[in-house]
N, CA and C atoms of all chains as a GROMACS GRO file, in nm:
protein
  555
    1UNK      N    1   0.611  -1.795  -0.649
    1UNK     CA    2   0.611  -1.652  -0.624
    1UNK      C    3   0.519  -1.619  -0.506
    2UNK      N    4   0.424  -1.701  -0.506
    2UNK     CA    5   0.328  -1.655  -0.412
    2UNK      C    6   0.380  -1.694  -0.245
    3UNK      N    7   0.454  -1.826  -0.260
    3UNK     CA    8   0.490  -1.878  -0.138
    3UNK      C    9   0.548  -1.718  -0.056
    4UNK      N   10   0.610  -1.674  -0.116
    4UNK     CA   11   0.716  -1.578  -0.039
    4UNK      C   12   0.633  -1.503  -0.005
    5UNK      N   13   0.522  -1.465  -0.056
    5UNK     CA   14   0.422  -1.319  -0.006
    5UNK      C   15   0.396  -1.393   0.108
    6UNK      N   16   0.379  -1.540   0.112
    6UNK     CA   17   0.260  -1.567   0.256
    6UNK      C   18   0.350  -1.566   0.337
    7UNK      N   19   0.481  -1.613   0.338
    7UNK     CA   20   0.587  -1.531   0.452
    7UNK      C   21   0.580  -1.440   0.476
    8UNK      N   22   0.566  -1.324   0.366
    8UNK     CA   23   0.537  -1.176   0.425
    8UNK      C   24   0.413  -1.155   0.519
    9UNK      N   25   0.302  -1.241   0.481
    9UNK     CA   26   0.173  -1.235   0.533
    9UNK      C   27   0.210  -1.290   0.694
   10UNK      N   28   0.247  -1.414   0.670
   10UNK     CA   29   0.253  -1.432   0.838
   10UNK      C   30   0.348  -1.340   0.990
   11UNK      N   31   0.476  -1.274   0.869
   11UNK     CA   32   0.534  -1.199   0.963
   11UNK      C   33   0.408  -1.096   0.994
   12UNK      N   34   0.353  -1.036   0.892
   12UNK     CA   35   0.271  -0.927   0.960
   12UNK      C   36   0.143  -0.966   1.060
   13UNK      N   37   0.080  -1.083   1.022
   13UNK     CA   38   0.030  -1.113   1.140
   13UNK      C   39   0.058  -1.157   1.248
   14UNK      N   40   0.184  -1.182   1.282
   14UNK     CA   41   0.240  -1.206   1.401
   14UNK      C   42   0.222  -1.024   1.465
   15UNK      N   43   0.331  -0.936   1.360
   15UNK     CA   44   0.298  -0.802   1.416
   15UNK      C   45   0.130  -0.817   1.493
   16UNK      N   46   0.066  -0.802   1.408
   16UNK     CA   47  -0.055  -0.771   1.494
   16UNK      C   48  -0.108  -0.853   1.600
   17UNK      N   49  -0.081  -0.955   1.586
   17UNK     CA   50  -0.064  -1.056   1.741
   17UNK      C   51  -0.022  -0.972   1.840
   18UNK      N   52   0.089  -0.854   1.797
   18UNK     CA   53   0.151  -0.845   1.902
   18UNK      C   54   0.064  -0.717   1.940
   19UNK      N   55   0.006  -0.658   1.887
   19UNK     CA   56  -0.039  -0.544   1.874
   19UNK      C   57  -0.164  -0.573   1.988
   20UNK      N   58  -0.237  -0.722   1.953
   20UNK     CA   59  -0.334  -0.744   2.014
   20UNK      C   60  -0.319  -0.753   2.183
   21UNK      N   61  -0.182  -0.815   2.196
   21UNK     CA   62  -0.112  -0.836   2.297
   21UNK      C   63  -0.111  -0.761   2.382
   22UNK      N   64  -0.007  -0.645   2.285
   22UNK     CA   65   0.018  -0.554   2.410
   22UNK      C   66  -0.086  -0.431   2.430
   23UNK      N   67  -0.159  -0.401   2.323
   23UNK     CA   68  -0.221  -0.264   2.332
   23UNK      C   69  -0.284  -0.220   2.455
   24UNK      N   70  -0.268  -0.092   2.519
   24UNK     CA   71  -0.308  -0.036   2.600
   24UNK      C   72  -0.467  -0.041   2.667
   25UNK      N   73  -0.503  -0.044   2.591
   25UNK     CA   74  -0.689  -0.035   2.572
   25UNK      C   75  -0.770  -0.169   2.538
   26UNK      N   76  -0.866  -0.185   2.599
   26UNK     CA   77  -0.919  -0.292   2.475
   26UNK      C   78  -0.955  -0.278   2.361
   27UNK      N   79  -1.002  -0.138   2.325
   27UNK     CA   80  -1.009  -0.069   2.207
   27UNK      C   81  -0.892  -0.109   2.129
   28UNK      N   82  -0.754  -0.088   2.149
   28UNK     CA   83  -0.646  -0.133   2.036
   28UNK      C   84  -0.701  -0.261   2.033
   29UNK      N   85  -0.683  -0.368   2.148
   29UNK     CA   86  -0.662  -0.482   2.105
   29UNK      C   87  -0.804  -0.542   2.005
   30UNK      N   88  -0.892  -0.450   2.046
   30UNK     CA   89  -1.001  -0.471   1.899
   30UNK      C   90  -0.959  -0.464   1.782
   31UNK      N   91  -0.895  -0.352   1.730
   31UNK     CA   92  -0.843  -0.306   1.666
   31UNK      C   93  -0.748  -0.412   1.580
   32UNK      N   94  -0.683  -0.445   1.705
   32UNK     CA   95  -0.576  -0.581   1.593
   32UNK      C   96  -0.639  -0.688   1.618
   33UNK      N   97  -0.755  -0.747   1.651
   33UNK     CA   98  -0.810  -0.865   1.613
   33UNK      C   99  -0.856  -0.836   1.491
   34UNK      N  100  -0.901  -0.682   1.460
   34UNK     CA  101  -0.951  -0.673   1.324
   34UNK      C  102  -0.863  -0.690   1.216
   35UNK      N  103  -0.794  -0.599   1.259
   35UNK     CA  104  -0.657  -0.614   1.152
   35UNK      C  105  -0.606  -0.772   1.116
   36UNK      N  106  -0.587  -0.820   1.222
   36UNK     CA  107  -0.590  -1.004   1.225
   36UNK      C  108  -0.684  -1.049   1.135
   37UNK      N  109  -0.798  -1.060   1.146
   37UNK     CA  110  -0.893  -1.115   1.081
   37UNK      C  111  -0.872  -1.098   0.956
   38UNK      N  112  -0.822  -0.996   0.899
   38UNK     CA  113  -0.806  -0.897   0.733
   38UNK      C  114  -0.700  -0.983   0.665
   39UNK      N  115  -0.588  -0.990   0.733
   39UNK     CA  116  -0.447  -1.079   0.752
   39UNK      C  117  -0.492  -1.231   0.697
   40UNK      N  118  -0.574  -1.267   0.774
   40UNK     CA  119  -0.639  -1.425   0.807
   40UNK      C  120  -0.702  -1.455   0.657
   41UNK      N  121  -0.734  -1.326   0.583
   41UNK     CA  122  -0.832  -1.362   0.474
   41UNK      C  123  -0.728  -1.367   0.368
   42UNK      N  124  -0.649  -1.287   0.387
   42UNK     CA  125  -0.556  -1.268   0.237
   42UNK      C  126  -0.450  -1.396   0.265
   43UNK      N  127  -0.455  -1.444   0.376
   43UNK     CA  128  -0.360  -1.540   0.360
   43UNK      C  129  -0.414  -1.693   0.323
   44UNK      N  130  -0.537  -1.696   0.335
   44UNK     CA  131  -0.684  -1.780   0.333
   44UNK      C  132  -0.629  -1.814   0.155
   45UNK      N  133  -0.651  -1.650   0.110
   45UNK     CA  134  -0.658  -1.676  -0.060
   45UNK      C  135  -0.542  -1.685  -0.101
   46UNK      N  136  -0.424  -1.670  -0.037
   46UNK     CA  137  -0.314  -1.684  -0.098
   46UNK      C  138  -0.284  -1.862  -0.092
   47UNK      N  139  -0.291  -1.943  -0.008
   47UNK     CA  140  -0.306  -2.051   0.026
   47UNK      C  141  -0.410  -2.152  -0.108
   48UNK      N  142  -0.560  -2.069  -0.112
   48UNK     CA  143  -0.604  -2.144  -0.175
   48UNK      C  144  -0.563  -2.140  -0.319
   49UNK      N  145  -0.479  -2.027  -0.367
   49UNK     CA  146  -0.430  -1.998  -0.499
   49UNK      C  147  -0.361  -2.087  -0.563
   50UNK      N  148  -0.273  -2.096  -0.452
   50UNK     CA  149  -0.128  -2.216  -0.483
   50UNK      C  150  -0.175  -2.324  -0.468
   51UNK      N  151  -0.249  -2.390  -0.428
   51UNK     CA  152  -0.291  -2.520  -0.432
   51UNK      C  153  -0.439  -2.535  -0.517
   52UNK      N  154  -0.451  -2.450  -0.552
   52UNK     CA  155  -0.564  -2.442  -0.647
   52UNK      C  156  -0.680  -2.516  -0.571
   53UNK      N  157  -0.766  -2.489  -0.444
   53UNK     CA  158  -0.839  -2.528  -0.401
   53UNK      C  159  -0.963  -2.418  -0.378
   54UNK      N  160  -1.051  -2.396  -0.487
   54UNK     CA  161  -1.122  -2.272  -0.454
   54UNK      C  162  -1.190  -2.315  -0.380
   55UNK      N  163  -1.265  -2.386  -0.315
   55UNK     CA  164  -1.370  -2.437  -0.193
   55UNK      C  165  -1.281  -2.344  -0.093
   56UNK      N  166  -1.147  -2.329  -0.059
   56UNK     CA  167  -1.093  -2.238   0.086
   56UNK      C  168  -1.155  -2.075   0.099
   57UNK      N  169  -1.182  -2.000  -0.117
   57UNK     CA  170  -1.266  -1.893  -0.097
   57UNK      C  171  -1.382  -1.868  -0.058
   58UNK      N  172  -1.410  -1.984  -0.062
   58UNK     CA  173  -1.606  -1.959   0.018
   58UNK      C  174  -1.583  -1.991   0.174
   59UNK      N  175  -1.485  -2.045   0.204
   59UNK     CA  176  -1.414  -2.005   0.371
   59UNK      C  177  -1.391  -1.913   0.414
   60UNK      N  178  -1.309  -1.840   0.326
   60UNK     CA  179  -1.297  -1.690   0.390
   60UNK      C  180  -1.396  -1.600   0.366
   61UNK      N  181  -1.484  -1.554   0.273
   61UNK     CA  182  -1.586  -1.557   0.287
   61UNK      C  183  -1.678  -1.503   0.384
   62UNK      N  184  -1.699  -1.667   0.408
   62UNK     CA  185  -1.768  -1.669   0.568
   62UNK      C  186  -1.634  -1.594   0.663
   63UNK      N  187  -1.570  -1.670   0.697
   63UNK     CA  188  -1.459  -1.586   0.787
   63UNK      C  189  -1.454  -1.442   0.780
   64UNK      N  190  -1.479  -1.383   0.657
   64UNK     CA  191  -1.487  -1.197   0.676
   64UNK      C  192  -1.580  -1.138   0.751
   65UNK      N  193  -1.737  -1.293   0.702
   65UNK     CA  194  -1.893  -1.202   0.786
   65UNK      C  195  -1.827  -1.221   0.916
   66UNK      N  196  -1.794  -1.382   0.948
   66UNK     CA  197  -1.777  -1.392   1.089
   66UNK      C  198  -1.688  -1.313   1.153
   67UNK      N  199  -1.588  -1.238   1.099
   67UNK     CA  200  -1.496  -1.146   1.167
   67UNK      C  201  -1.552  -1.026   1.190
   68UNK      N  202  -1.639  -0.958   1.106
   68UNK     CA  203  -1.724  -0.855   1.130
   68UNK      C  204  -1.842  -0.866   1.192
   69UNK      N  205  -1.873  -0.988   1.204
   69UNK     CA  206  -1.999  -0.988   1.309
   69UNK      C  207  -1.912  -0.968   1.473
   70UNK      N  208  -1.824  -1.055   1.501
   70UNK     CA  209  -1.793  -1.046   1.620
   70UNK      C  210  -1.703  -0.915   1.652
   71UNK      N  211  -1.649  -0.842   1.566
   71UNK     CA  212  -1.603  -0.716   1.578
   71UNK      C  213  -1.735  -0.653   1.650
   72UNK      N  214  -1.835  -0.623   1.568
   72UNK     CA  215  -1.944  -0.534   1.606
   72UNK      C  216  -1.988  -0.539   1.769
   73UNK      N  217  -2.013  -0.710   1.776
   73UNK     CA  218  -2.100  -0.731   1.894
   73UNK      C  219  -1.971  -0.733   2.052
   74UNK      N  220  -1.816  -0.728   1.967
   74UNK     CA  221  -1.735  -0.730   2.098
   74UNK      C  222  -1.788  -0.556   2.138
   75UNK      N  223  -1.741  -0.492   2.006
   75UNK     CA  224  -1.776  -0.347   2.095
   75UNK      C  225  -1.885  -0.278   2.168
   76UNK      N  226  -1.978  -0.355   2.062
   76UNK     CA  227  -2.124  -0.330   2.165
   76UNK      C  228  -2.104  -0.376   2.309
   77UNK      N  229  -2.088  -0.485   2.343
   77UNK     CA  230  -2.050  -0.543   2.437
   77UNK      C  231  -1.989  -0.501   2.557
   78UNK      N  232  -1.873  -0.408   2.488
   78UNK     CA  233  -1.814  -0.341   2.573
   78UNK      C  234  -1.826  -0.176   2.616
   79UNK      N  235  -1.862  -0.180   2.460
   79UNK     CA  236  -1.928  -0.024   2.491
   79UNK      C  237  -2.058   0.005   2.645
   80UNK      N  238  -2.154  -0.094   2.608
   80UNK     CA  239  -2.273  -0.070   2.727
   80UNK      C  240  -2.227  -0.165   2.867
   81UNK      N  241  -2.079  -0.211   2.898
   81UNK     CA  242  -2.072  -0.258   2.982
   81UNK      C  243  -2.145  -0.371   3.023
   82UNK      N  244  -2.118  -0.478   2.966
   82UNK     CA  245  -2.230  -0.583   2.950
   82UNK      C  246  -2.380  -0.626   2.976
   83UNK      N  247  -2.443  -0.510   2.895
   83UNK     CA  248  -2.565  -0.505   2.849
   83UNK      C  249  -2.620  -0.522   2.693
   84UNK      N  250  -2.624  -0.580   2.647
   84UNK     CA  251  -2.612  -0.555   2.510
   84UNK      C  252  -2.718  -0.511   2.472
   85UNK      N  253   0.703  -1.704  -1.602
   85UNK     CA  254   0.649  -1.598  -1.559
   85UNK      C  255   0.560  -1.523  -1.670
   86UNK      N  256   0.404  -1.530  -1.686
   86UNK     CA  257   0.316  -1.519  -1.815
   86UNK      C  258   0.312  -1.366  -1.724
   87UNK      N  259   0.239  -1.278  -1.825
   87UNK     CA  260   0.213  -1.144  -1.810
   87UNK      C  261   0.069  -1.110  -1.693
   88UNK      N  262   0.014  -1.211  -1.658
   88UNK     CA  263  -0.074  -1.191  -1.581
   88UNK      C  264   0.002  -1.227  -1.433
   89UNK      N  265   0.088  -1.279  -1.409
   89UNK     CA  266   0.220  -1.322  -1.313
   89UNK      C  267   0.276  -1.160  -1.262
   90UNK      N  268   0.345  -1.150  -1.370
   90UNK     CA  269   0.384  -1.034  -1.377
   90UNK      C  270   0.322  -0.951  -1.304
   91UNK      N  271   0.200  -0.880  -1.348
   91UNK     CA  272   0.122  -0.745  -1.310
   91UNK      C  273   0.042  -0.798  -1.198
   92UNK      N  274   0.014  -0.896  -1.126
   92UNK     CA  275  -0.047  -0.964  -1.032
   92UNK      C  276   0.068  -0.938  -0.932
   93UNK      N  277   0.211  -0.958  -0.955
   93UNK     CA  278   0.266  -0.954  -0.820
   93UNK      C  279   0.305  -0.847  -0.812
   94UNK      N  280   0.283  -0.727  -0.930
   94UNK     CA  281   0.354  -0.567  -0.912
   94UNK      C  282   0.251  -0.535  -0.781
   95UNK      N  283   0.111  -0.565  -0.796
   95UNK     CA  284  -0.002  -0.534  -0.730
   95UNK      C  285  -0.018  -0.552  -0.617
   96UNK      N  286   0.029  -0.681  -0.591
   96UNK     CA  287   0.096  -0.750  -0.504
   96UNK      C  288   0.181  -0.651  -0.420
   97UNK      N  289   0.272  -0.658  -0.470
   97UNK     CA  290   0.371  -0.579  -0.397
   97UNK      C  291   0.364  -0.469  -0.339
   98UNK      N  292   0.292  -0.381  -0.411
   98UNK     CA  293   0.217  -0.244  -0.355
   98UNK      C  294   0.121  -0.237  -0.277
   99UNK      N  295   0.010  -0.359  -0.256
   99UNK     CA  296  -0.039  -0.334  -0.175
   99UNK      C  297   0.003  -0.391  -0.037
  100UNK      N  298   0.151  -0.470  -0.040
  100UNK     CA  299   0.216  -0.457   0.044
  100UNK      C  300   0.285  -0.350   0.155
  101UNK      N  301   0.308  -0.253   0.009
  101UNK     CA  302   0.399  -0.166   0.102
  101UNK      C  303   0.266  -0.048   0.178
  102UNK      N  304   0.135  -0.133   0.114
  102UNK     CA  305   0.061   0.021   0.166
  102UNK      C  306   0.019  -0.035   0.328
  103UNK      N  307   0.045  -0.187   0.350
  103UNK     CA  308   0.031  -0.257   0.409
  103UNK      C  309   0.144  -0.197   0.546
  104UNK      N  310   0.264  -0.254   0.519
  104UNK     CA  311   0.354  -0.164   0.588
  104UNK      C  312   0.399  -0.026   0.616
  105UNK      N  313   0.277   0.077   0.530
  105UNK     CA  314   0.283   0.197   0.598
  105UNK      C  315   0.196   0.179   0.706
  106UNK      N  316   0.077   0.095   0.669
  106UNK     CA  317   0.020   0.114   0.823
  106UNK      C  318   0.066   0.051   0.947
  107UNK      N  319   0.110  -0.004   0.904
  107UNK     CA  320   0.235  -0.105   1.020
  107UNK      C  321   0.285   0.004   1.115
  108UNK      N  322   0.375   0.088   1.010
  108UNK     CA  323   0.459   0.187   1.081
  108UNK      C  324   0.416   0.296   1.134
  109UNK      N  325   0.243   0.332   1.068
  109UNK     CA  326   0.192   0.437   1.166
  109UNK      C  327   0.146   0.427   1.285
  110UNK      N  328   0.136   0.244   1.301
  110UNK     CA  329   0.023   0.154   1.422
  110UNK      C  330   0.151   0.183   1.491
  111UNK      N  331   0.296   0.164   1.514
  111UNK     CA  332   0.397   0.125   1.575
  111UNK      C  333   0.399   0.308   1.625
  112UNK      N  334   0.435   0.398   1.534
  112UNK     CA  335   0.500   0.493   1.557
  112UNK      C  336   0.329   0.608   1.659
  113UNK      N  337   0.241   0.602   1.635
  113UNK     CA  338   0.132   0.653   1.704
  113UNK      C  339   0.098   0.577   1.842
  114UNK      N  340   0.069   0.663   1.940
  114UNK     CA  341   0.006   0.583   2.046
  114UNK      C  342  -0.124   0.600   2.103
  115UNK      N  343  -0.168   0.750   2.003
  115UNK     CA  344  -0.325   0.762   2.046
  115UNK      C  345  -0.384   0.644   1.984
  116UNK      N  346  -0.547   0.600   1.966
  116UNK     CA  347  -0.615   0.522   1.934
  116UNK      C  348  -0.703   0.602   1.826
  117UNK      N  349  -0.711   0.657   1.823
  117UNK     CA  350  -0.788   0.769   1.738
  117UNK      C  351  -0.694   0.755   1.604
  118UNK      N  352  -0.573   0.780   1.605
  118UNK     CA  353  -0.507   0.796   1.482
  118UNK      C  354  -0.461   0.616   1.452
  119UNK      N  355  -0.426   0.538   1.577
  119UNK     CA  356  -0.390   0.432   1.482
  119UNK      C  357  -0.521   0.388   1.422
  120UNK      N  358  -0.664   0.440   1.460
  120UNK     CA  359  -0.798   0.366   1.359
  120UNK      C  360  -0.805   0.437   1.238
  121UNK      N  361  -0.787   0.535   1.218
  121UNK     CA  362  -0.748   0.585   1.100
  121UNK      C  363  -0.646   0.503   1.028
  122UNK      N  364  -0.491   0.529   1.059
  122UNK     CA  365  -0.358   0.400   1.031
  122UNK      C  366  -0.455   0.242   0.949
  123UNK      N  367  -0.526   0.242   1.024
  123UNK     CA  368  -0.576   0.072   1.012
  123UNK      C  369  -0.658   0.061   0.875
  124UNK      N  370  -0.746   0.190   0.897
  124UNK     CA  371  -0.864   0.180   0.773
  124UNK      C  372  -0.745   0.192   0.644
  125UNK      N  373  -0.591   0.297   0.656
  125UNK     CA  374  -0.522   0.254   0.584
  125UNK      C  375  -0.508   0.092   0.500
  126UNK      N  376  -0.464   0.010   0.607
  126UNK     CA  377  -0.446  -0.116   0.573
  126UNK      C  378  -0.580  -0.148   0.527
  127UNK      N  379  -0.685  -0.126   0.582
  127UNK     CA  380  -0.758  -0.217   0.542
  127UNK      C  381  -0.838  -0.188   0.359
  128UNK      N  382  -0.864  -0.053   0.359
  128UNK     CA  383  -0.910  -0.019   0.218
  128UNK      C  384  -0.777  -0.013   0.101
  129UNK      N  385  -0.696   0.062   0.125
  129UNK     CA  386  -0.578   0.034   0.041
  129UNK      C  387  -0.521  -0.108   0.035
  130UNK      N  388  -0.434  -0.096   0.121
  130UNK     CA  389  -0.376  -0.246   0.134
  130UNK      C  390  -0.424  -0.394   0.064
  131UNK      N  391  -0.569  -0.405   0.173
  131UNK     CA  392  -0.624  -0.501   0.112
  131UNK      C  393  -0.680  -0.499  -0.014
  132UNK      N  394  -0.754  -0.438  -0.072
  132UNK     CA  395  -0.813  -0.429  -0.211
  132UNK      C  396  -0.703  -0.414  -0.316
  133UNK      N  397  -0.579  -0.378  -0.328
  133UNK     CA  398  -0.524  -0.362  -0.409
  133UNK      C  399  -0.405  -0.539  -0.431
  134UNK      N  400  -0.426  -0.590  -0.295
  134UNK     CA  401  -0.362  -0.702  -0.282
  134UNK      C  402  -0.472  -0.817  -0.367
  135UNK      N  403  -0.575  -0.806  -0.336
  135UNK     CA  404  -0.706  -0.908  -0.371
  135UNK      C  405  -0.737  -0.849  -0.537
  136UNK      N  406  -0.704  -0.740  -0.618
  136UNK     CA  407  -0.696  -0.707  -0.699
  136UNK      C  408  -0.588  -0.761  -0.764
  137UNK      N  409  -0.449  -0.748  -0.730
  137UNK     CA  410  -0.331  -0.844  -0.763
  137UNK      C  411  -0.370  -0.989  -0.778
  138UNK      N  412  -0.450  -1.021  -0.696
  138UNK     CA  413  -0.442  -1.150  -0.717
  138UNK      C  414  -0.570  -1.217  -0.764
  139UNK      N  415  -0.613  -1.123  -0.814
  139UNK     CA  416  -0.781  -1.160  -0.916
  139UNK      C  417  -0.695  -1.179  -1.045
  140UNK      N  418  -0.553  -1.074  -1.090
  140UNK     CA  419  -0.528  -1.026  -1.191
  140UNK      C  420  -0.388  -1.134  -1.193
  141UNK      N  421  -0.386  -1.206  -1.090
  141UNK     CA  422  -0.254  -1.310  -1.086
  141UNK      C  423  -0.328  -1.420  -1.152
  142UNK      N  424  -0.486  -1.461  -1.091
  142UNK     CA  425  -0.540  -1.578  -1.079
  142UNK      C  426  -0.631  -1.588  -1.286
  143UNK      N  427  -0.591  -1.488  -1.356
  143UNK     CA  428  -0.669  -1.448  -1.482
  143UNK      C  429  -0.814  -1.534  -1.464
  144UNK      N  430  -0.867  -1.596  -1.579
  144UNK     CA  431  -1.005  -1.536  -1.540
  144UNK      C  432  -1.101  -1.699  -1.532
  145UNK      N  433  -1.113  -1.754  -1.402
  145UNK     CA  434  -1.204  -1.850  -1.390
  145UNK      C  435  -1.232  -1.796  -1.264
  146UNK      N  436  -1.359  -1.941  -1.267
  146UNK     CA  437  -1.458  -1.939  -1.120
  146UNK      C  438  -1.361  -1.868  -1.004
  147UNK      N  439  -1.260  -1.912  -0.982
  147UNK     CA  440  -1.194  -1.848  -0.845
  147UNK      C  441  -1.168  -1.673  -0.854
  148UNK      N  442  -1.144  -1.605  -0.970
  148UNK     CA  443  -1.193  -1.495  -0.997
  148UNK      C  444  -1.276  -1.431  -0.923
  149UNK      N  445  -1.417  -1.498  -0.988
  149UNK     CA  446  -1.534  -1.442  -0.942
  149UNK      C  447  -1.564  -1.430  -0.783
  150UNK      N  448  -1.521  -1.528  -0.718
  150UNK     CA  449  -1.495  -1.539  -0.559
  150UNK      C  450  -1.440  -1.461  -0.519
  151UNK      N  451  -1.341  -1.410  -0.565
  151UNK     CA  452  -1.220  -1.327  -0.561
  151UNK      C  453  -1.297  -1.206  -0.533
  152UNK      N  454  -1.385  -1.148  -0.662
  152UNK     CA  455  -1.437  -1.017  -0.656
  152UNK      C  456  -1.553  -1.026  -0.584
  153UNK      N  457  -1.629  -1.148  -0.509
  153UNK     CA  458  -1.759  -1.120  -0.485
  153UNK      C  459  -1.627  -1.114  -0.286
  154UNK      N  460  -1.557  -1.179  -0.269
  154UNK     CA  461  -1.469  -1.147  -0.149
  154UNK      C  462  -1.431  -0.955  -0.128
  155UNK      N  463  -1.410  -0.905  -0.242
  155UNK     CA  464  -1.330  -0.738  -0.292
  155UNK      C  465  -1.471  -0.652  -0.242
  156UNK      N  466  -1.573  -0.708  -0.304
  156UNK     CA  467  -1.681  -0.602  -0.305
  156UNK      C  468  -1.713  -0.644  -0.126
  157UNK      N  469  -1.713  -0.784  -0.088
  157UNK     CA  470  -1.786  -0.777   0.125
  157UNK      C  471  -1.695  -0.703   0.156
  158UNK      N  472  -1.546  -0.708   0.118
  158UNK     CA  473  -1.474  -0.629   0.207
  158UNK      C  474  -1.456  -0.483   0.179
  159UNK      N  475  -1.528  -0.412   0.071
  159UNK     CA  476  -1.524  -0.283   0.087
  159UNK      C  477  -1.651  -0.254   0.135
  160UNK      N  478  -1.765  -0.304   0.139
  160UNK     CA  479  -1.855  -0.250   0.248
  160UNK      C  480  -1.839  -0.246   0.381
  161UNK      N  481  -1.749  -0.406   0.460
  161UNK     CA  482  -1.812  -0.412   0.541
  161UNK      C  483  -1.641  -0.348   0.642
  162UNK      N  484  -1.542  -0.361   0.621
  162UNK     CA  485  -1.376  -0.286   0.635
  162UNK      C  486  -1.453  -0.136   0.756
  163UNK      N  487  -1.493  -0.028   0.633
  163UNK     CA  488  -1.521   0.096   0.669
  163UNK      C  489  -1.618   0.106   0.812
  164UNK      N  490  -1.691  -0.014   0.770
  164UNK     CA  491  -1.822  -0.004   0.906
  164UNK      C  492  -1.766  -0.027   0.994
  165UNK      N  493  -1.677  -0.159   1.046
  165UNK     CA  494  -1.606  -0.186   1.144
  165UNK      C  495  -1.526  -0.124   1.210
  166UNK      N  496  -1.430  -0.035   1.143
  166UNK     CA  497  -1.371   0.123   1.172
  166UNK      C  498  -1.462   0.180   1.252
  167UNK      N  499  -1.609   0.234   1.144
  167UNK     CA  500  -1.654   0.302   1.235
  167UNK      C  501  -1.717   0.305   1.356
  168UNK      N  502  -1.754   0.144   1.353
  168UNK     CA  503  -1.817   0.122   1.531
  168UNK      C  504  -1.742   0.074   1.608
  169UNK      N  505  -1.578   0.057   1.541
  169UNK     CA  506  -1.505   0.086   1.652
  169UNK      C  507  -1.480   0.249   1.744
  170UNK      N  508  -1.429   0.288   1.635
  170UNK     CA  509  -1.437   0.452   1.674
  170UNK      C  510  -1.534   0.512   1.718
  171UNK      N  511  -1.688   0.501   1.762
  171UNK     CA  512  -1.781   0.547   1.773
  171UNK      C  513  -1.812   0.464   1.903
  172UNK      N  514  -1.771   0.320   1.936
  172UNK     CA  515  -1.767   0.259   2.079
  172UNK      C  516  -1.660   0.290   2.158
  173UNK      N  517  -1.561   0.367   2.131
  173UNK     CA  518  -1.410   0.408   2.198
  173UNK      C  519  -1.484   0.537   2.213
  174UNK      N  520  -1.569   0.631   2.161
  174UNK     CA  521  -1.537   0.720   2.203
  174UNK      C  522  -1.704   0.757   2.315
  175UNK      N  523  -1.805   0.686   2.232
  175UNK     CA  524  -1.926   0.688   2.355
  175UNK      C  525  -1.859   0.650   2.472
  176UNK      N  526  -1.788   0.508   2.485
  176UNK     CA  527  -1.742   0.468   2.617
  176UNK      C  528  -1.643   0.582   2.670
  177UNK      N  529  -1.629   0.695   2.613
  177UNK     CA  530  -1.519   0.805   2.669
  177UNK      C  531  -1.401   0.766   2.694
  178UNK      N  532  -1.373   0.714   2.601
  178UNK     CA  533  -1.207   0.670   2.620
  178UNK      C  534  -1.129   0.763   2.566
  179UNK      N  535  -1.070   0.832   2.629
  179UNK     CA  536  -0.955   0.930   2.573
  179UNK      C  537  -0.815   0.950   2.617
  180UNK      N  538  -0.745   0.870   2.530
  180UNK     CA  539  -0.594   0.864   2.577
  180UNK      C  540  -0.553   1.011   2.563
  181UNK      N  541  -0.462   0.981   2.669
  181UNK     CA  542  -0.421   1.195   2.652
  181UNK      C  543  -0.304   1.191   2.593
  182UNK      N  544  -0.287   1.265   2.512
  182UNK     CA  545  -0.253   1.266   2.337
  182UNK      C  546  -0.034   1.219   2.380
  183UNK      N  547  -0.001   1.174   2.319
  183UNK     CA  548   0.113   1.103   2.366
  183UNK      C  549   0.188   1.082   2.207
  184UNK      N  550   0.094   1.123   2.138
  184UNK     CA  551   0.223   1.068   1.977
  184UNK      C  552   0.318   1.198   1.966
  185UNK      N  553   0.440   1.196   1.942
  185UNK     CA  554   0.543   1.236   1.998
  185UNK      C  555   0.543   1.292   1.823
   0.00000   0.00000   0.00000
């Protein structure tokens, strides 16, 4: 049952691939790396479910801080025009 | 298909479709202002109700608990990221001139 959701999961992160792609701004394409990252986690646990490997949840985990740390410091980043 | 199967993939499923409303508001909007709104969609609905499905798919061992200590980082830290996105789009004065149809 679960297999089929992570099909659903990967079509939608492709969407936001694309999102990252094309968006106008760098602001969108922040935007869908975030959204990506969110994608990245539920598919993290859907993965480790079915194979019953909980060591992959303390991966994502980390992968959520690490997605929100580099969210923060891209926009800082870009916000002060590379000054941080 | 045991009863925790069951109500794990109803949960599932819904927080799918809350998933694909934001899809369709990211697609159908072209300001940036409203698709970060759209997004916090996906990200507080969507996700928590999916990771809830599947706390309630996975019934109740160690991977559980991972499960919910994963539910609770991502409802603190989801909202913040929103907001210093939206708050670095708009110090940097970025203002798309309004275009959602």
């Amino acid at each position: 049952m679960l297999n089929i959701f992570m099909y659903i999961f990967v079509a939608i992160l492709v969407f936001h691939l694309y999102r990252i792609i094309k968006g106008p701004s760098v602001w969108d394409r922040l935007l869908g790396l975030n959204l990506f990252s969110i994608n990245m986690i539920i598919l993290m646990i859907l993965y480790a479910l079915i194979n019953n490997l909980h060591y992959l949840l303390d991966i994502a985990i980390v992968y959520a801080l690490l997605g929100f740390i580099s969210i923060v410091f891209i926009a800082r980043f870009i916000q002060r025009k590379g000054k941080i | 298909m045991t009863i925790n199967e069951i109500i794990g993939s109803f949960l599932i499923v819904i927080g799918l479709g809350f998933q694909l409303f934001g899809i369709f508001g990211i697609l159908k909007y072209e300001n940036f202002y409203t698709r970060l709104t759209l997004s916090s969609l996906i990200d507080s609905a969507g996700f928590i109700t999916i990771v809830i499905g599947l706390m309630v798919y996975n019934g109740l061992d160690f991977g559980t608990l991972k499960l919910g200590f994963i539910l609770v980082l991502m409802l603190l830290l989801n909202p913040l990221s929103n907001h210093i996105l939206g708050r670095g789009a708009y110090l940097s004065n970025y203002h798309p001139e309004r275009q959602d149809k």
